[in-house]
N, C-alpha and C positions, 0 to 999 in steps of 0.2 A: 451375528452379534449386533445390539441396538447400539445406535447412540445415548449418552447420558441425556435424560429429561433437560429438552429445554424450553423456554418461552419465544415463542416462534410467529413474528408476523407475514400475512400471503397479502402482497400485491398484483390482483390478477382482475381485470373487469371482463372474463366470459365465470358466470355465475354456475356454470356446471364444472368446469374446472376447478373455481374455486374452492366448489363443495366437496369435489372429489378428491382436491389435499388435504383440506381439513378431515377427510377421511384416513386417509395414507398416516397423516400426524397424528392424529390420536390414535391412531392402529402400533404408530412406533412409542408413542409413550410421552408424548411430547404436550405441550400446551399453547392453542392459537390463541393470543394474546390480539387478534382482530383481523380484519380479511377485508381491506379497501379498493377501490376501485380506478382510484387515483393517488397523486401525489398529495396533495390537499390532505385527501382524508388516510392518508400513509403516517402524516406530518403529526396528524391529530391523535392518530393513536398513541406514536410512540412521546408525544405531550402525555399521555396520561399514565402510558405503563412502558418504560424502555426495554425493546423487545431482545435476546442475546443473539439473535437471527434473524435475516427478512429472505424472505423468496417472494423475486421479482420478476415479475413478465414485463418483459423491454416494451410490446407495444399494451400502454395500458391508455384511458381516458384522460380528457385533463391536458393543460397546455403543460404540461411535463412529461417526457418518457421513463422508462425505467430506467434508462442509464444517466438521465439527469437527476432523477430523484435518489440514487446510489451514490451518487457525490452529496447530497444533501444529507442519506442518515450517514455517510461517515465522518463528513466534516460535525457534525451537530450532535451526532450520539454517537459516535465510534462504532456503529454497529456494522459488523460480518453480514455478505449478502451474498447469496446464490442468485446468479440470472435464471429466468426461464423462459424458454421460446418455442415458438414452432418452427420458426423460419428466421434468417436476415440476412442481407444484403453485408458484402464484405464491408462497406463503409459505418454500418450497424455494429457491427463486428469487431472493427478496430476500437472503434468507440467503447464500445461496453469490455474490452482490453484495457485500456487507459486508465478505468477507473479501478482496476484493481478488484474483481469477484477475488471471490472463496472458492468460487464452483459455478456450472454451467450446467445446466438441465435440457437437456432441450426435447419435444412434445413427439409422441407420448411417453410420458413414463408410467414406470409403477414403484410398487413398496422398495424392492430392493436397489432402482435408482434413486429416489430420493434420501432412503436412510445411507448407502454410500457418499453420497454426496455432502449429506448435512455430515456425517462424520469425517470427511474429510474437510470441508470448511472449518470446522471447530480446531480441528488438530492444527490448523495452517493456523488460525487466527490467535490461539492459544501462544502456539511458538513465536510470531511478531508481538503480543503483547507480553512476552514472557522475556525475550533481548531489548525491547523499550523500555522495561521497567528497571533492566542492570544499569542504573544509575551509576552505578561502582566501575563500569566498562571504562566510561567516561569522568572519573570520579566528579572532576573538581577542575577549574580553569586559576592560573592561580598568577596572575600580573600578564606579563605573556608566557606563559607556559602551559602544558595542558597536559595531566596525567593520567595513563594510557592503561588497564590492569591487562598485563600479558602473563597468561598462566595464575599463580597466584600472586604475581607481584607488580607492585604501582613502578610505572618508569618515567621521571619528568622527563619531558621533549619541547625542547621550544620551537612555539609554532611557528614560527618562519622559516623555522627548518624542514617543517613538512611538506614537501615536494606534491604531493595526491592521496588522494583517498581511495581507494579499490573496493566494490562490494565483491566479496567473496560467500556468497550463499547467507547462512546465517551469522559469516565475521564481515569483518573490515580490514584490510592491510591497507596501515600508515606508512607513507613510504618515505623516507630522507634522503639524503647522499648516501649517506652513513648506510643506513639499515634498515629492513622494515620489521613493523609490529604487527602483530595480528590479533585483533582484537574483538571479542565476543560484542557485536553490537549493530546495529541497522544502520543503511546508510541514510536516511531519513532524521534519523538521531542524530548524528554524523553534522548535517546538514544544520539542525536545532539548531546544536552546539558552538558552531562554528559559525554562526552568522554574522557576527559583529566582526568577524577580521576579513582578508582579503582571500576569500573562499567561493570557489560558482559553485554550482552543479553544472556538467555540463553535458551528463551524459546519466541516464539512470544507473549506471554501476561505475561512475567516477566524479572524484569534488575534487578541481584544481586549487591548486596555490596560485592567485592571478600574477602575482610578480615574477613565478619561476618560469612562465610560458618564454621558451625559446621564441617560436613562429608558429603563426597559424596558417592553414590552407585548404581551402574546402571545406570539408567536414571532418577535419583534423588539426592537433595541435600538437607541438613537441615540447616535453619537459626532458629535462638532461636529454637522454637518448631514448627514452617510452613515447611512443605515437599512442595519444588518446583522442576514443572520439568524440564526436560535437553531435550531439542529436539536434533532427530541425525543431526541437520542442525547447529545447536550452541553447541555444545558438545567438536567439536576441535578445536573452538578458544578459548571456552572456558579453554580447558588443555593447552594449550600455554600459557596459562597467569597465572597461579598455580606455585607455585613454589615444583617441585616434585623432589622427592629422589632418 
């Protein structure tokens, strides 16, 4: 089974490679909307035509890698991107982790890896663009209060009663003393939402309430009785925003 026709940009600077995806792509039905050699002219293309796909070779041309220029088209076009590689070093590796791929190719492939791949990208990306746009998840912030849609129904919660945020795959559990909620929505969104109050991240699958922190230690923090953790990536914003002695 293809994937649905889509417009598709190749960042790759070995020119037989290149030519041989843009083979594989029009073999699946798809449309190369440009084939750059760098970040530059990566930047340039998707200026003229936003592409709904990039396949990206980590080591391309250019004071830019592919995992630097993957944080550029998604901050700037929100575009989905598969790595492609031949080779990389584990600290490559973490890296082009961080930034969040669709998907990972790595050399050689053929038809049947790459149209897996682009269809599984699309479906991943599909699904995060599809709980970021439930606005209704999150309705509405209304004084201090913030209502929450669990199942079909809106439940005011006031925010200072919300103890953490838990990502739970494609939900959220809002947790209180009281209760939790479980809510259709990203923790990214989560994050949006919640910025103007006394909210971290402090962990990719946790947003504290900075007032309900019992104690911290290490790379841990206690709320009531739940030990959550402190990634070293949110650890020192999170101490910027503590009020320490």
């Amino acid at each position: 089974m293809e994937a649905s026709p889509l417009k598709i940009l190749i960042v790759e600077d070995d020119l037989l490679i290149s030519e041989s995806l843009k083979d594989i792509l029009k073999m699946l039905g798809h449309t190369v909307v440009g084939a750059a050699e760098s970040a530059d002219e990566a930047i340039a293309i998707c200026n003229e035509e936003i592409p709904e796909l990039a396949l990206l070779d980590i080591q391309i041309s250019g004071d830019l890698d592919g995992v630097e220029l993957a944080e550029l088209l998604r901050d700037q076009f929100d575009i989905p991107f598969i790595f492609t590689t031949a080779y990389a070093n584990n600290e490559t590796i973490a890296r082009a982790k961080d930034k969040g791929p669709f998907g990972y190719l790595v050399k050689p492939y053929g038809v049947k890896e790459v149209n897996a791949a682009i269809q599984v990208a699309k479906a991943s990306f599909d699904r995060l663009k599809s709980a970021e746009e439930k606005a209704s998840a999150l309705s509405k912030i209304v004084e201090d209060n913030i209502f929450l849609k669990v199942d079909s129904k809106l439940i005011k919660v006031k925010i200072e009663d919300i103890l953490f945020i838990e990502a739970k795959g494609d939900y959220a559990l809002f947790k209180t003393k009281q209760k939790g909620y479980i809510v259709h929505t990203t923790i990214k969104h989560v994050e949006q939402r919640l910025s103007d109050y006394n909210f971290q991240k402090v962990h990719r699958s946790f947003i504290v309430n900075i007032p309900k922190i019992i104690d911290i230690e290490e790379s841990n923090l206690l709320i009531e009785d739940k030990v959550i953790p402190i990634s070293r990536a949110n650890k020192e914003a999170l101490m910027k925003r503590l009020n320490l002695l």
